[in-house]
C-alpha positions as CSV (number, residue, x, y, z in Angstrom):
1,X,-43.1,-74.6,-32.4
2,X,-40.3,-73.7,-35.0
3,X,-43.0,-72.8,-37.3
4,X,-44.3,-70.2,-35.9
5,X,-40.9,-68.6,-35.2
6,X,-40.4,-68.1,-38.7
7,X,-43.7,-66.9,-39.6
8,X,-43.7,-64.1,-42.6
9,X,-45.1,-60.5,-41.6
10,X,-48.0,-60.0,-43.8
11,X,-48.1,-57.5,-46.4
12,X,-48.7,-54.0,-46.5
13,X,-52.5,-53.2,-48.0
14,X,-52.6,-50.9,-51.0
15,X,-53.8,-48.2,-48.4
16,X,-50.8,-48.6,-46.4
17,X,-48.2,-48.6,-49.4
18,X,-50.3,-45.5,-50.7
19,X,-50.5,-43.2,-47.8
20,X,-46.4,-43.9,-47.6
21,X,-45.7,-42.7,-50.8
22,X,-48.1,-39.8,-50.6
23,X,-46.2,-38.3,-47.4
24,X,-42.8,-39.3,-49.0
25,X,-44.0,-37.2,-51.6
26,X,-45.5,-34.3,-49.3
27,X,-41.6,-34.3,-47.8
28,X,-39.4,-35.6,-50.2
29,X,-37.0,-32.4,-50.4
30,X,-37.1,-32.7,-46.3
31,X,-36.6,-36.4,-46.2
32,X,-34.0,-36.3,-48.8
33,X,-32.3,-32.9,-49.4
34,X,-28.6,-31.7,-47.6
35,X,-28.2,-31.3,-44.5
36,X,-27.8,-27.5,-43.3
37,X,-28.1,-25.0,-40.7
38,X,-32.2,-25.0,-41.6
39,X,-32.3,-29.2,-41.8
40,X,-30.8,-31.4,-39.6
41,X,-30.8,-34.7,-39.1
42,X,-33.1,-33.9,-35.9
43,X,-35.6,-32.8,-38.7
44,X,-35.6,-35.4,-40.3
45,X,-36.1,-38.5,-38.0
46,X,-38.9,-36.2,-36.9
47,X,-40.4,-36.4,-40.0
48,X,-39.8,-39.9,-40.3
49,X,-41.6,-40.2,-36.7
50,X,-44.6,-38.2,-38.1
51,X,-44.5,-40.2,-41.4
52,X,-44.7,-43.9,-39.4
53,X,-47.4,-42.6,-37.3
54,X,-50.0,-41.3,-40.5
């Protein structure tokens, strides 16, 4: 019983760990810029959202 309770997650695939980085990429000034009057925080958990979704 204890053994499966500390079961690892598996991996991510190549695929997985490459469409991340290509959307980080696509939105890194978003993601990672200042916040202002034109990006909030709002903004960016949105794109976060959008990004775990893909």
């Amino acid at each position: 019983m204890e053994s499966e309770k500390n079961q690892r997650a598996k991996n991510w695939s190549h695929g997985e760990i490459a469409a991340l980085a290509g959307a980080i990429e696509k939105h890194y000034t978003s993601l990672f810029g200042r916040f202002s009057q034109n990006l909030t925080s709002k903004d960016k958990s949105s794109l976060w959202k959008m990004i775990a979704e893909e």
